[in-house]
C-alpha positions in Angstrom: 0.0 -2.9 16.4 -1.6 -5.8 14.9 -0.2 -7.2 11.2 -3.5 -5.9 9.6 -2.6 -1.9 10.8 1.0 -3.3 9.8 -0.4 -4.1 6.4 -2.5 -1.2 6.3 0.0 1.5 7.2 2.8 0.3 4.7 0.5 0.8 1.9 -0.4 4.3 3.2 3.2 5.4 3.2 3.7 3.7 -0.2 1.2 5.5 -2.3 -1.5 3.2 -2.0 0.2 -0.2 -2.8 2.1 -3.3 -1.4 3.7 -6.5 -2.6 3.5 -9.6 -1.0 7.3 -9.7 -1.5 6.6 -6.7 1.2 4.5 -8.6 3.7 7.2 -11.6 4.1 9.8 -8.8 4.7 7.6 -7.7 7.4 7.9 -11.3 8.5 3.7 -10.9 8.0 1.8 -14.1 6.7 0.8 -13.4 3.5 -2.9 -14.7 4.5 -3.2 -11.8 6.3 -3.0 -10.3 2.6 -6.0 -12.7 1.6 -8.2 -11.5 4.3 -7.7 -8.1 3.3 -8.9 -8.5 0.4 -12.0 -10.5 1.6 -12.7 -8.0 3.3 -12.4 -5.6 1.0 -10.2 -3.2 2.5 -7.2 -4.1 0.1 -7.5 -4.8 -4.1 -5.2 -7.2 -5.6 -4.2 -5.7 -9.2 -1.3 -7.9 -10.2 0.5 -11.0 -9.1 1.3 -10.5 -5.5 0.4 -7.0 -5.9 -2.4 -5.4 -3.8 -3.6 -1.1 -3.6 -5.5 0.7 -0.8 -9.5 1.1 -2.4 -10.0 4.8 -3.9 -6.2 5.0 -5.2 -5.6 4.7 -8.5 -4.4 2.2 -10.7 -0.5 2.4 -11.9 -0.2 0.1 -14.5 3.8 1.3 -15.0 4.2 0.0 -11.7 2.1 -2.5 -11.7 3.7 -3.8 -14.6 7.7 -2.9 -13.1 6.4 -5.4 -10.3 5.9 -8.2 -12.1 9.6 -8.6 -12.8 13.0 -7.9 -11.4 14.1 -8.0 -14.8 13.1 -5.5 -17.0 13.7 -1.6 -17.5 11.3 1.1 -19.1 12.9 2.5 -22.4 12.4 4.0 -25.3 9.1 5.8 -26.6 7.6 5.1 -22.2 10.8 6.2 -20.9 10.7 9.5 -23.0 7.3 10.0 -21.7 8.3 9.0 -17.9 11.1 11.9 -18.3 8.2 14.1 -19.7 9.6 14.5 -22.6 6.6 12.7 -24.8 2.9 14.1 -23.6 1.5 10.0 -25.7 0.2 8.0 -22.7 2.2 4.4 -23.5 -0.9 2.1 -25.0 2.1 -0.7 -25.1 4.3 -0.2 -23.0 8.3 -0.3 -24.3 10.8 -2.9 -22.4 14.1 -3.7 -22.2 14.6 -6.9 -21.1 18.9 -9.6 -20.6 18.7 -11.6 -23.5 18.3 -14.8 -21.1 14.8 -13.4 -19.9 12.3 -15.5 -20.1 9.6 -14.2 -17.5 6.0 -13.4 -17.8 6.3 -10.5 -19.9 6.4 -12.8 -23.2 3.2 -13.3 -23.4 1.8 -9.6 -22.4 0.3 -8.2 -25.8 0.6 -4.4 -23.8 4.9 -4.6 -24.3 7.0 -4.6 -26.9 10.0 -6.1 -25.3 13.9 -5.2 -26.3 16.6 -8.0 -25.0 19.9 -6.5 -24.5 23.4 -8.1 -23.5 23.5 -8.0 -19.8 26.6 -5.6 -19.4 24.9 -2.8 -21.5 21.0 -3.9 -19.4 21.9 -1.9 -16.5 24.1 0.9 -18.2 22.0 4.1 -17.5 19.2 2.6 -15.4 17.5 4.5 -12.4 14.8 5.1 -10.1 11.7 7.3 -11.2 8.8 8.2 -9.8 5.5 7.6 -12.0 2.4 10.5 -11.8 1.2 8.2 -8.7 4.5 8.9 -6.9 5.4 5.2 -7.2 8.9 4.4 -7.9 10.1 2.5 -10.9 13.1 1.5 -13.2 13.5 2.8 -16.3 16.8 4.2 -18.3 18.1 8.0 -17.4 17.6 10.7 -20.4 20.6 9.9 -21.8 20.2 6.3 -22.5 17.1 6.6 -23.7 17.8 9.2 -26.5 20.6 6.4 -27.5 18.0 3.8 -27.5 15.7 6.3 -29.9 18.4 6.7 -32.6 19.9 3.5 -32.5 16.1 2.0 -32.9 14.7 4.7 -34.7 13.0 2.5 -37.6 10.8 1.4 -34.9 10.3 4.7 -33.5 7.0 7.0 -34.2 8.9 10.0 -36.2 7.0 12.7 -34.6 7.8 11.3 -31.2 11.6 10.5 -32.4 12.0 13.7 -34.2 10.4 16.2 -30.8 12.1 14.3 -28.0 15.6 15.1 -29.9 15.0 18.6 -30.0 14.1 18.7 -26.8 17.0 17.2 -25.3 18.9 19.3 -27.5 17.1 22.5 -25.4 17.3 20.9 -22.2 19.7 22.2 -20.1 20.2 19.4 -17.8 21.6 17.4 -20.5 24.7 15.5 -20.2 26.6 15.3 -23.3 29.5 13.6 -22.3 27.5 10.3 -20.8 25.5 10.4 -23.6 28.5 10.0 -25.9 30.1 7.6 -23.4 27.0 5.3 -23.9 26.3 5.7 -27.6 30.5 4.6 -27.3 29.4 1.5 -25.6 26.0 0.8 -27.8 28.1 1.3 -31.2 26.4 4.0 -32.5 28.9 7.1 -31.5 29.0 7.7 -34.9 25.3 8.5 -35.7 25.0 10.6 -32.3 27.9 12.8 -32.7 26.6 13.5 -36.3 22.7 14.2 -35.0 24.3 16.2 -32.4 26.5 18.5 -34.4 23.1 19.4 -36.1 20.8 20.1 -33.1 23.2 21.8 -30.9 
């Protein structure tokens, strides 16, 4: 198989996209990348970041890939767990403190730095509508991260995902009070809590 079907069927199997991050993995030449894209076979969309022609754009991973760094939360995590129907026009990040990456200067994130033992605390793996994997916090977290930063939160949007976690019946109240312990606010979830369930 020659590096171009290489190429070519990674970014099948991945949804329609590749990295060049990918390519040197493969041990591939990332010209090979550039010559794809002359030819118009592949589309570069980001920094090192290339999609198959006729797929369609993912700007939340698009946007995951340009740094190891950062986490979806808040208001576009709510609405990767389905639990906000707003499609993100900016898109809400949680950044360490120390960052100091490209996303400082992207007008389309409102960035949120955190100390780095509580930036990984409730962060996994989702998949976006384009079946493209990405970090962002689990439900729990991100309803934390809503009331402890509800002054910057849209009310309707704060106000609807809380009932609704309160309905869910996947939720997890025990890590969600086990984080709010660690973000300081137990006090203000445990109240909200005692309300909505």
């Amino acid at each position: 198989m020659s590096n171009y079907d290489k190429i070519l069927n990674y970014t099948k199997k991945n949804n329609g996209y590749i990295t060049t991050k990918v390519v040197e993995s493969l041990k591939i030449n990332s010209t090979f990348l550039t010559n794809l894209v002359n030819e118009q076979k592949l589309e570069r969309v980001g920094a090192g970041i290339y999609k198959l022609p006729g797929y369609p754009i993912d700007n939340f991973y698009i946007l995951s890939k340009s740094s190891k760094n950062m986490c979806y939360s808040h208001a576009t995590a709510l609405y990767l767990h389905n639990m906000c129907d707003r499609i993100p026009l900016v898109y809400d990040v949680t950044v360490p403190y120390h960052y100091s990456g490209n996303l400082l200067n992207n007008e389309y994130i409102s960035l949120r730095y955190v100390k780095d033992d509580i930036f990984s605390l409730g962060m996994i793996d989702i998949t976006t509508i384009n079946d493209l994997t990405v970090k962002c916090y689990d439900l729990e977290r991100t309803i934390c991260d809503i009331i402890k930063d509800k002054n910057r939160m849209d009310k309707e949007v704060y106000s609807k995902a809380l009932k609704e976690y309160a309905r869910r019946k996947d939720k997890d109240i025990l890590k969600l009070l086990k984080y709010a312990k660690k973000l300081a606010i137990e006090k203000e979830v445990v109240e909200l809590m005692e309300v909505l369930l």
